[in-house]
N, C-alpha and C positions, 0 to 999 in steps of 0.2 A: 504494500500500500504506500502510496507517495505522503511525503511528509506536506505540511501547512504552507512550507512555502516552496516544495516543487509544485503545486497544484497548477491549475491554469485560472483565473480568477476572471470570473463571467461578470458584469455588469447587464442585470435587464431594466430599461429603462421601460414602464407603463405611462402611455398619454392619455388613459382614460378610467375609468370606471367600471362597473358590471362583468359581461360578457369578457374583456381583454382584462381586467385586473384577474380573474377566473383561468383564462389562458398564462398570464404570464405566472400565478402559484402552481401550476399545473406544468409549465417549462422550469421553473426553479426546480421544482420535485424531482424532475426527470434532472437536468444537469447535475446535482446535488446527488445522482444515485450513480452519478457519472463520472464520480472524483475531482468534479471540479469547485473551487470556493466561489460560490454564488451569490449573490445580492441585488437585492430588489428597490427601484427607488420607484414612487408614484412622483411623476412631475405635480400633479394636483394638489400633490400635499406639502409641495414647497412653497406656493403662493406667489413665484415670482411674481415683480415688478414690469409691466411693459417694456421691453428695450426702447428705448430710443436714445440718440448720440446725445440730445442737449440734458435728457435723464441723467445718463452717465455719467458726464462733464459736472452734473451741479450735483451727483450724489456716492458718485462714482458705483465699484461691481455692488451689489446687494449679496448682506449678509446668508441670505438666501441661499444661492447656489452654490457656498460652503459644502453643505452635503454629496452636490451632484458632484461637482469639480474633483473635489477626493476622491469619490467613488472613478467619476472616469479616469483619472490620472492613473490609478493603483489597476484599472480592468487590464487587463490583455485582449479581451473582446468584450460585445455587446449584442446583447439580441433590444431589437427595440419595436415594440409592442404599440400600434399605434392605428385610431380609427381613421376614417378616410373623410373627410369632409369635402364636398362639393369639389370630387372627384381629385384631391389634390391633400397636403399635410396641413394635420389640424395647427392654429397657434399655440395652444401651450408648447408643443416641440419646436414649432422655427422659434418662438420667445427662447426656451431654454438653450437650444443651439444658436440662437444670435449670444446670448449672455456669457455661453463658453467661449462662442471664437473672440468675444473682448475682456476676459478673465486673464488672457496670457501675453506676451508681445509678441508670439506665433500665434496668430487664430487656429491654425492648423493642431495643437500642443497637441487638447484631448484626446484626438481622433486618429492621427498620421501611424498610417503602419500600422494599424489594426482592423482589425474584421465583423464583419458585422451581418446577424441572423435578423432579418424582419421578418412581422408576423401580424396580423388585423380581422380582425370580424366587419365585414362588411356586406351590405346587399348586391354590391356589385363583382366583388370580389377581390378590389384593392388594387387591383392592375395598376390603375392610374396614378392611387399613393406610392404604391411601389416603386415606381417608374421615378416622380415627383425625386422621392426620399434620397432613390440610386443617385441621384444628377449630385443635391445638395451635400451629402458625407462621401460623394467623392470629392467633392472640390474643397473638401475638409482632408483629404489624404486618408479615409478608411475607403474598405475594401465590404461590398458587400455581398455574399453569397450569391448565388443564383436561385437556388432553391429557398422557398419561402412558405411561411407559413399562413394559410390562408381558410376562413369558414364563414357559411352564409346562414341563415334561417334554414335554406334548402339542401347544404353541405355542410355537416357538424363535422368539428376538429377530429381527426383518425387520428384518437393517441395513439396507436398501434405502429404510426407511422414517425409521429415525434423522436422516438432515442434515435432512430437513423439520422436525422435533420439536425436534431443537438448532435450524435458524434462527428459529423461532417465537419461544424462549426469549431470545437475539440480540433480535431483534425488540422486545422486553419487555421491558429490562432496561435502568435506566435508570445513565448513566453520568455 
């Protein structure tokens, strides 16, 4: 068995409630039986602040993304857990990820050289978010799988399917 800190150390970031807070205790579960050290943050329950530049400027980072920021920094990957809104990424996540890429003097810090498992409940199916999410944490310098995790009202999440999706992501994740 790997010691605490050979481990690979997953970050899953959740952008929502219900259904994906459900999905993302249910991928903790599975990576956690995977030997990885795991950790779950809900963006909702950090309460950021809207970014904006003249925000920043007169109040500078918010105490806030303390939590995320560590968390990302110590991850070696990220599964990120996120609903689709009007066919594109909700704001709590571009908020939280605009807050990171100005927490560092690399915007790039959190993310560069690491990998990343997306996953969403959606009635479309997420293609679009998917798509959206790939553009933005590439031009952050992460790496995002190809394979993704996706379920509809009409297509329920195949746990059966999940530990192959999380060992890929294992697999990828460089430590």
């Amino acid at each position: 068995m790997l010691s605490m800190d050979d481990m690979k150390k997953i970050l899953i970031i959740c952008a929502d409630q219900g259904k994906l807070t459900e999905l993302s205790e249910l991928i903790y579960k599975t990576l956690d039986l995977l030997n990885t050290k795991v950790s779950l943050i809900n963006l909702l329950d950090l309460n950021l602040p809207l970014y904006t530049y003249p925000s920043e400027e007169k109040f500078g980072i918010p105490k806030e993304l303390s939590p995320l920021s560590t968390a990302c920094e110590e991850a070696h990957s990220f599964v990120i857990i996120s609903p689709e809104y009007n066919s594109n990424i909700p704001p709590v996540l571009s908020n939280a990820i605009a807050w990171l890429s100005r927490a560092n003097d690399d915007y790039r810090y959190f993310f560069n050289n690491k990998t990343a498992l997306m996953g969403s409940y959606s009635y479309t199916g997420a293609a679009n978010l998917f798509n959206a999410l790939r553009t933005q944490l590439a031009s952050l310098g992460l790496t995002t799988i190809g394979k993704t995790i996706s379920f509809t009202p009409n297509k329920p999440i195949n746990s059966e399917k999940l530990p192959n999706i999380c060992k890929t992501l294992i697999k990828l994740t460089n430590a």
